[in-house]
C-alpha positions as CSV (number, residue, x, y, z in Angstrom):
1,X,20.1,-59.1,62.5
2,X,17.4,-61.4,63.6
3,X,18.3,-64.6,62.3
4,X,15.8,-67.3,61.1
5,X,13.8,-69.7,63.6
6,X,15.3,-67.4,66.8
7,X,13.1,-68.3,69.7
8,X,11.0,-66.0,71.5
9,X,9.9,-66.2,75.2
10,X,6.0,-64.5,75.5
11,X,5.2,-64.2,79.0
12,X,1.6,-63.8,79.4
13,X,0.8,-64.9,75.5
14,X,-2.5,-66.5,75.6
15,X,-4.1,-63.1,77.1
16,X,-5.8,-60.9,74.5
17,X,-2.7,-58.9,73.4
18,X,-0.8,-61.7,73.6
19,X,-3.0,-64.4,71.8
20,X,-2.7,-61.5,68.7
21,X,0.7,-61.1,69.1
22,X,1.4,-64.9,69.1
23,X,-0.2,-64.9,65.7
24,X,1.8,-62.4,64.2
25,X,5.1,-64.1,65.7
26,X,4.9,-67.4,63.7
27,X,3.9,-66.0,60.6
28,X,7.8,-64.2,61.1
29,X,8.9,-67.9,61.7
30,X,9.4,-67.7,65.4
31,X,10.4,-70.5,67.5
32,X,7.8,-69.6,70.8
33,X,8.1,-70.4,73.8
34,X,4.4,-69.8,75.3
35,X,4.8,-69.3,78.9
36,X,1.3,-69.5,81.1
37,X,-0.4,-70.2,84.3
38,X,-2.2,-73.2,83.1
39,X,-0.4,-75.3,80.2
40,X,-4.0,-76.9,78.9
41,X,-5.2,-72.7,77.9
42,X,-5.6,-71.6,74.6
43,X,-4.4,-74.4,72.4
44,X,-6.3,-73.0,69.9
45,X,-3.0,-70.8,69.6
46,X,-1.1,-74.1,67.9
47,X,-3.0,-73.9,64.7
48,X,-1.6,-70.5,63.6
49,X,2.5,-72.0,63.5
50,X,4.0,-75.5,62.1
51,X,3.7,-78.7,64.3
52,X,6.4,-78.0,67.1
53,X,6.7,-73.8,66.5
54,X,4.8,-72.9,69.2
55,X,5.2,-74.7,72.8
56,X,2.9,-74.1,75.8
57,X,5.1,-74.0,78.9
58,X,3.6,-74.1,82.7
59,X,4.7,-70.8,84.4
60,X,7.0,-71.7,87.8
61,X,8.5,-68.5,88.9
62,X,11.8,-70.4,90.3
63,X,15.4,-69.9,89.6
64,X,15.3,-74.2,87.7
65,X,12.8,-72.5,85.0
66,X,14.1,-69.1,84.1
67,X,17.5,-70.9,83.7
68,X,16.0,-73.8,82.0
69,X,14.0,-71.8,79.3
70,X,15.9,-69.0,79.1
71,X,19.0,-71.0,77.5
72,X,17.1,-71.7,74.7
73,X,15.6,-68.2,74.4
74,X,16.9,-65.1,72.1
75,X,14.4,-62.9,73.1
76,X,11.7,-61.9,75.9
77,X,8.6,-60.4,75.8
78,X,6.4,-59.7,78.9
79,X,3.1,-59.2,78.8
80,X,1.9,-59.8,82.2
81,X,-0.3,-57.8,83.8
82,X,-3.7,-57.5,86.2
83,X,-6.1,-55.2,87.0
84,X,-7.9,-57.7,89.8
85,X,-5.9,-59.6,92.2
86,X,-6.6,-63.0,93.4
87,X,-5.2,-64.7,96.4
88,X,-2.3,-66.5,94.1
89,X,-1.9,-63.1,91.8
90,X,-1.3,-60.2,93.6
91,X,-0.5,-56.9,92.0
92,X,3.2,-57.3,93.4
93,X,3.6,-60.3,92.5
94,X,2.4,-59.9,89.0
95,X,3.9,-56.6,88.4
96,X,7.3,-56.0,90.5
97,X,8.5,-59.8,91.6
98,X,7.8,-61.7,88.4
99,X,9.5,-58.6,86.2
100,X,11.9,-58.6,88.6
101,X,13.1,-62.1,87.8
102,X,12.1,-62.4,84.2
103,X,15.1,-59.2,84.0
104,X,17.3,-60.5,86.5
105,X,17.7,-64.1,84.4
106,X,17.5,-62.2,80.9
107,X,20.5,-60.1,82.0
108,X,22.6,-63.1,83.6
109,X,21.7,-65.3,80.4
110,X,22.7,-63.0,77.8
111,X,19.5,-62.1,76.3
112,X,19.7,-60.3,73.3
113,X,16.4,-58.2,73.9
114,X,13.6,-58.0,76.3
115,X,10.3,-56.0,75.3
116,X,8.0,-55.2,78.5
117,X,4.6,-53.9,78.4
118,X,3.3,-51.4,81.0
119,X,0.4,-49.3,81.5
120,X,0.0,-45.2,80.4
121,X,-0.8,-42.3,83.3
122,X,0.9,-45.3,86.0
123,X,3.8,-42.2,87.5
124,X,0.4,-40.0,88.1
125,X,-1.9,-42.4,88.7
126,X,0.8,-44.5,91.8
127,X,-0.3,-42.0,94.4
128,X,-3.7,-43.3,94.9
129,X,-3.6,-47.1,93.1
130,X,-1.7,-50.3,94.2
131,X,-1.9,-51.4,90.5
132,X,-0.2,-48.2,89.5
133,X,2.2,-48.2,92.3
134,X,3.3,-51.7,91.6
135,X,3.5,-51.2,87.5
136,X,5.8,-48.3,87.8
137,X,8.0,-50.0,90.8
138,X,8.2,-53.0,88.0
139,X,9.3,-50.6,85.2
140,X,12.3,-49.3,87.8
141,X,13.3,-52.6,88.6
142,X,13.4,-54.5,85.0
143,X,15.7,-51.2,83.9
144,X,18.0,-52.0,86.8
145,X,18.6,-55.4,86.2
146,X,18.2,-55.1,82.4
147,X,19.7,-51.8,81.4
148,X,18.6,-52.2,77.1
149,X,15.4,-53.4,78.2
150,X,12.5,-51.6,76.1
151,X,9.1,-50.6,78.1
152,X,6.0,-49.2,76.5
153,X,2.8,-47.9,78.2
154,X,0.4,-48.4,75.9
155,X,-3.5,-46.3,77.1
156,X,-6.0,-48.6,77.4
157,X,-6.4,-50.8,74.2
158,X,-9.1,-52.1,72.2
159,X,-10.0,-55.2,69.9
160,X,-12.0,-58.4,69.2
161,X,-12.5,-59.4,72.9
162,X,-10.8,-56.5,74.9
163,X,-12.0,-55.8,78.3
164,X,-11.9,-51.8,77.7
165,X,-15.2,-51.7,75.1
166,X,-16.5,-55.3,76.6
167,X,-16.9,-53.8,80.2
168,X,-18.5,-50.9,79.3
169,X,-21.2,-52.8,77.1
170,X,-22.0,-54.7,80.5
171,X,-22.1,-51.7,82.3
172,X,-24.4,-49.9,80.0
173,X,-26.3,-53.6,80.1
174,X,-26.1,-54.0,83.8
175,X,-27.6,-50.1,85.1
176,X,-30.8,-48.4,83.3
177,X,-28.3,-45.6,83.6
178,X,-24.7,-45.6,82.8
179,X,-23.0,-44.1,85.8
180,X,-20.8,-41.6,84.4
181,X,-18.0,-40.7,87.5
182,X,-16.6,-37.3,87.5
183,X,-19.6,-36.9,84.5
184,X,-17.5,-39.0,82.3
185,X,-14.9,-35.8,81.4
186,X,-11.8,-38.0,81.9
187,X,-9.6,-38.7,78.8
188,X,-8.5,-41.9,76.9
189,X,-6.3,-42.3,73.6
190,X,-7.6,-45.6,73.0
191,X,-4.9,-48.0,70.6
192,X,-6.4,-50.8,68.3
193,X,-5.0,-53.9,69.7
194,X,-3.1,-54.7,66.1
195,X,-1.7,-51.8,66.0
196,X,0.1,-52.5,69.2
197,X,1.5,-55.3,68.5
198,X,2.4,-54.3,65.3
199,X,4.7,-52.0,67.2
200,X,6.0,-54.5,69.3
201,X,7.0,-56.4,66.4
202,X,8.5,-53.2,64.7
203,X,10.5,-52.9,67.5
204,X,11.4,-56.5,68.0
205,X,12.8,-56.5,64.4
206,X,14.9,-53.4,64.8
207,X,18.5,-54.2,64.9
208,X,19.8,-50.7,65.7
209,X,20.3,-50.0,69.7
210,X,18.4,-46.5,70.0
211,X,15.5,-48.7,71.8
212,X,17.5,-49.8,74.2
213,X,16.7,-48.4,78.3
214,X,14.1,-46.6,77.4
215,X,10.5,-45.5,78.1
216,X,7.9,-45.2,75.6
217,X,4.5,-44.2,75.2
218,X,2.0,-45.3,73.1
219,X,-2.0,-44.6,72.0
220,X,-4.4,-44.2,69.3
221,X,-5.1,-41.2,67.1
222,X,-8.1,-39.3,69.2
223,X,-8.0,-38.5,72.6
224,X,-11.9,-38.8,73.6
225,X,-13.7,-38.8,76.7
226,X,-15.3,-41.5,78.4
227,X,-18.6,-39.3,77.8
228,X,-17.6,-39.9,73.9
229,X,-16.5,-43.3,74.0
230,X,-20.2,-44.6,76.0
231,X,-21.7,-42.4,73.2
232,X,-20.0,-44.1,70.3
233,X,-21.3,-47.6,71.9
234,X,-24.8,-46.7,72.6
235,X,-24.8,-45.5,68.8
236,X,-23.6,-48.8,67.6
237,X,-26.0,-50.7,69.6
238,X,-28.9,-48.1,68.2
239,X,-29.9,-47.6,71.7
240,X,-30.5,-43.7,73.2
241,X,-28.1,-42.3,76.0
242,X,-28.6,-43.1,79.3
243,X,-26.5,-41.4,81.9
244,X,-26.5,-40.5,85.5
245,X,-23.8,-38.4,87.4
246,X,-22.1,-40.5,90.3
247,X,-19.9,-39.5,93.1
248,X,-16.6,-41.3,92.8
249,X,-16.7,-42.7,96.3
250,X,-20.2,-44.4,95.4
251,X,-19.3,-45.9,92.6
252,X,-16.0,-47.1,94.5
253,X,-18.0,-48.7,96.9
254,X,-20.3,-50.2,94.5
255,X,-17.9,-51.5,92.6
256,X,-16.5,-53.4,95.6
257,X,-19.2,-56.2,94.6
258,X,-16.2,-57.4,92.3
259,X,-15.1,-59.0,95.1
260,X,-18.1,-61.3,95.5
261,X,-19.4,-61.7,91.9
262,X,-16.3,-62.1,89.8
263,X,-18.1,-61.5,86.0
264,X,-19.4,-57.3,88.0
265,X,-17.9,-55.2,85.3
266,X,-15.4,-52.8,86.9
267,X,-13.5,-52.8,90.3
268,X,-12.3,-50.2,92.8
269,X,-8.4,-50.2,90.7
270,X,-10.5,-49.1,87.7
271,X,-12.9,-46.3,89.5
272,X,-10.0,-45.1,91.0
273,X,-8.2,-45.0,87.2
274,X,-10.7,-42.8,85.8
275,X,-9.8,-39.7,87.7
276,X,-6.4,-39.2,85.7
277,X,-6.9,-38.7,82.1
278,X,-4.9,-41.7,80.5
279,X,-3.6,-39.6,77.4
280,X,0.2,-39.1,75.8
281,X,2.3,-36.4,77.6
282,X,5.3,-36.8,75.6
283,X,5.8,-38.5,71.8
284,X,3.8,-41.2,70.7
285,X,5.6,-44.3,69.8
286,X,3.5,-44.9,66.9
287,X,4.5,-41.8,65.0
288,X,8.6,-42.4,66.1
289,X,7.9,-45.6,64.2
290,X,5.7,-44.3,61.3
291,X,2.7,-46.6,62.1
292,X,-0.8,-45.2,61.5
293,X,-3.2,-46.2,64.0
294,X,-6.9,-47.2,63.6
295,X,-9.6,-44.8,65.5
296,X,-11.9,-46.1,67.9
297,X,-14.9,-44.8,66.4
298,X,-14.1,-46.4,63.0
299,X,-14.1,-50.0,64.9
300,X,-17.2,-49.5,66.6
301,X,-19.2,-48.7,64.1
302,X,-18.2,-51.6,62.0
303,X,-16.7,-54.4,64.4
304,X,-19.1,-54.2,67.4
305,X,-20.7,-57.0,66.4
306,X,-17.3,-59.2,66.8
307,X,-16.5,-57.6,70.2
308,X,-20.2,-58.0,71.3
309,X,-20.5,-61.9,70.7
């Protein structure tokens, strides 16, 4: 049973699941440990847990500050994870080298549970994308360090100031046309961001071991089309559909610009991600845990405002 004021190590916290999930973690009475490239981000975080609940530490991947944090830690979860690299945060080191000591120090400290998040599609998708590749070679190497670790692959997720809905607003803002790749027929199954992390939590909370070394994937309620999805937002923003079809090698090489303007709304990882469909194969966590999820559609309609400001 989780005792009272246990402490929780969120790697990754003050991104946009994390921020939600921080929230959700003091109201349970959490001790949390906030862990973070830059220790002056998101103190707005503080006001949602007592003076002293929630403490922002500096990341340093080193052997001193896994030990160091990880004595005072009961439980771990990771949310790290990139979809552009930078010259200090490659995919490897964001996605196999950090997991691979975050599970390493969790198993040698006697951790009592470590939740990681990983992306949906990544075994298909690793034959053709670094980010992919390095995802599911971070999944392989938390299990083998930390055997009762928990992963989920969540498809792509949605809320108050996602990337998912927020990039395709500026894409349909940024072309007279939205340029639909392989005519926009590829599948998502789209998961509100509270719902995720209401599952994370569920999961968290569970004292039984049937989690425990295992792979799990997770999604909304409707798998739709990116076709649907652009639809959905140009009807929101009472606007007609614009569409033209584009080659996926053109729109890779356009979308190289990302390089040199960093704010250009999708890169080549992400072109090359809408050739799989990104949908369940096998059960979906949310129904294993008996947690209705919120459809996409529904938070368009009457949040787009929110996500749009």
């Amino acid at each position: 049973m989780i005792k009272e004021k246990s402490t929780i190590t969120v790697f990754g916290g003050s991104g946009f699941i994390g921020a939600n999930l921080v929230k959700k973690l003091a109201k349970l009475d959490f001790k949390i440990n906030l862990v973070q490239s830059h220790n002056n981000e998101h103190n707005y975080l503080y006001i949602h847990g007592f003076p002293g609940q929630i403490c922002n530490i500096k990341f340093e991947n080193t052997k001193q500050f896994y030990e160091e944090i990880f004595s005072n830690t009961d439980y771990i979860i990771n949310l790290i994870g990139i979809l552009r690299e930078s010259n200090d945060r490659t995919f490897r080191y964001s996605h196999i080298d950090i997991p691979k000591n975050i599970s390493t120090y969790a198993n040698n400290l006697a951790i009592k549970k470590l939740i990681h998040i990983s992306s949906l599609g990544i075994e298909k998708t690793c034959k053709f994308s670094e980010y992919a590749k390095t995802k599911l070679k971070g999944e392989k190497v938390i299990l083998k360090n930390y055997s009762k670790a928990t992963i989920i692959r969540p498809s792509v997720v949605f809320g108050n100031a996602d990337k998912f809905i927020n990039n395709l607003i500026k894409l349909i803002r940024t072309f007279p046309f939205f340029p639909l790749v392989n005519k926009g027929h590829v599948f998502f199954q789209p998961i509100f961001v509270e719902d995720l992390t209401d599952i994370i939590i569920k999961i968290l909370l569970m004292e039984n071991t049937d989690f425990y070394g295992k792979i799990y994937e997770v999604g909304g309620p409707d798998k739709l089309t990116l076709l649907q999805i652009v639809n959905e937002i140009y009807k929101a923003l009472n606007q007609s559909p614009r569409y033209f079809s584009i080659n996926h090698s053109i729109m890779k090489i356009i979308s190289y610009l990302s390089k040199l303007i960093k704010s250009f709304p999708i890169n080549p990882e992400e072109v090359d991600l809408l050739l799989i469909n990104n949908i369940i194969n096998n059960e979906n966590l949310a129904d294993k845990l008996k947690i209705n999820t919120t459809p996409l559609n529904f938070f368009i309609q009457k949040q787009l405002y929110n996500i749009t400001s």
